[in-house]
C-alpha positions as MATLAB code, in Angstrom:
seq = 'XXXXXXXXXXXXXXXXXXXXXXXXXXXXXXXXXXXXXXXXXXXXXXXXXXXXXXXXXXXXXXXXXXXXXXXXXXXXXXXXXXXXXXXXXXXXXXXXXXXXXXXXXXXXXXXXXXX';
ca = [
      42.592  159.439    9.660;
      39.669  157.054    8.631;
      37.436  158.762    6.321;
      34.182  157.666    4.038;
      32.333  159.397    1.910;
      29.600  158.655    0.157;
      27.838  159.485   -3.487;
      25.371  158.709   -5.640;
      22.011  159.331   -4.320;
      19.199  161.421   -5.946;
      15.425  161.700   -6.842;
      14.283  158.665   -8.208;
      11.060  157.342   -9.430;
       9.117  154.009   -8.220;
      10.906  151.518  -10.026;
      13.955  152.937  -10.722;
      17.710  152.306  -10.091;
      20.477  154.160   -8.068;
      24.272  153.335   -7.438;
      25.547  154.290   -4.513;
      29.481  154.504   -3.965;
      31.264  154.841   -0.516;
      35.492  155.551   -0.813;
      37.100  155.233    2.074;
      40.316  156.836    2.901;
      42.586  156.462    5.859;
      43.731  153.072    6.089;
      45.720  150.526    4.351;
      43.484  146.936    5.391;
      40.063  145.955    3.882;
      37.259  145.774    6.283;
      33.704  144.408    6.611;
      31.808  147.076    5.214;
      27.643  147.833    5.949;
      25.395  150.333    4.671;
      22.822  151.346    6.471;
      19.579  154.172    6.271;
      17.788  156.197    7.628;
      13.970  158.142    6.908;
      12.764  161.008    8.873;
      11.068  159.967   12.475;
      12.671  156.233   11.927;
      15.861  154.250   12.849;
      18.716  154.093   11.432;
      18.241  150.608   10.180;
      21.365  147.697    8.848;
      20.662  147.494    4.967;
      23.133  145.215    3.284;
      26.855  143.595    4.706;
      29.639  142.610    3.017;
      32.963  140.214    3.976;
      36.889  142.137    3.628;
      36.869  140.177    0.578;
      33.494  140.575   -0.797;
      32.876  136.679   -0.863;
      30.206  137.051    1.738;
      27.085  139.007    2.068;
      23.678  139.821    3.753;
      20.581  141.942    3.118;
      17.732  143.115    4.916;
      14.672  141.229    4.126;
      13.306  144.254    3.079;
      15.648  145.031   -0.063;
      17.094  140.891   -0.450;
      16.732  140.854   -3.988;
      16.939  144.145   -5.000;
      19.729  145.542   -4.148;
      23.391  144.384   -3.812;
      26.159  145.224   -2.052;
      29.730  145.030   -3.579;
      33.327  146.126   -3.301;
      36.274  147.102   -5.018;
      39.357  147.119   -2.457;
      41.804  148.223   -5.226;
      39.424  151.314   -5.830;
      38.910  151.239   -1.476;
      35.157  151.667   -2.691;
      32.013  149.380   -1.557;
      28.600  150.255   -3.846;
      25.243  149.376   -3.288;
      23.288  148.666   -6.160;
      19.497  149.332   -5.620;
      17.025  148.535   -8.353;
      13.114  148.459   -8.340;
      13.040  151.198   -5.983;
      10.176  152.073   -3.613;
       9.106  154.893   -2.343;
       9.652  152.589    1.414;
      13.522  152.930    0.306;
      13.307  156.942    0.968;
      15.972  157.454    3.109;
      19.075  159.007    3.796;
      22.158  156.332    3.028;
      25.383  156.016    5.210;
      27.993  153.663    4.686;
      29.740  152.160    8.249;
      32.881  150.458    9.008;
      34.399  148.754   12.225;
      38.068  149.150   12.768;
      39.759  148.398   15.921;
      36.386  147.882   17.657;
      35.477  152.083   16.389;
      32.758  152.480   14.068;
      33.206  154.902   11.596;
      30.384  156.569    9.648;
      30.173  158.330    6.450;
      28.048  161.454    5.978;
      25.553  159.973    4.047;
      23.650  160.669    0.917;
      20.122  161.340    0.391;
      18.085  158.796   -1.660;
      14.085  160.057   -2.572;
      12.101  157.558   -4.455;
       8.715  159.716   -5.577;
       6.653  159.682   -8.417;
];
């Protein structure tokens, strides 16, 4: 079955950077891949998008130039790359994809940006 998982997050400080990974197992195609978050008492909120083939992607105005989203499909792995981190980006980090008109959702990793 379709599984993700996710790694990488951690305490941070203000201006820091954090890697985030996100493997999915469970099927044999590449698919658009999002990452999305979520802070206590808010929405779970679209972060960053990329294309099957990583040539296309889109960011939240509120990380566009900080972060990046990228993939590996030989590795089945998409990362987000998040540098000159604020303590806004608290939050806990899930990675999503949609196969077959399903979303699937990975548990998520915790991300704490505090000085």
């Amino acid at each position: 079955q379709v599984q993700l998982v996710e790694s990488g997050g951690g305490l941070v400080q203000p201006g820091g950077s954090l890697r985030l990974s996100c493997t999915a197992s469970g099927f044999f195609s590449s698919y658009s891949m999002k990452w999305y978050r979520q802070a206590p008492g808010k929405e779970r909120e679209l972060v960053a998008v990329i294309s099957p083939s990583g040539g296309s992607t889109n960011y939240a105005d509120s990380v566009k130039g900080r972060f990046t989203i990228s993939r590996d499909n030989a590795k089945n792995t998409v990362y987000l790359q998040m540098n000159s981190l604020k303590p806004e980006d608290t939050a806990v980090y899930y990675c999503k994809c949609n196969i077959r008109g399903y979303d699937y959702w990975g548990q998520g990793t915790q991300v704490t940006v505090s000085s």
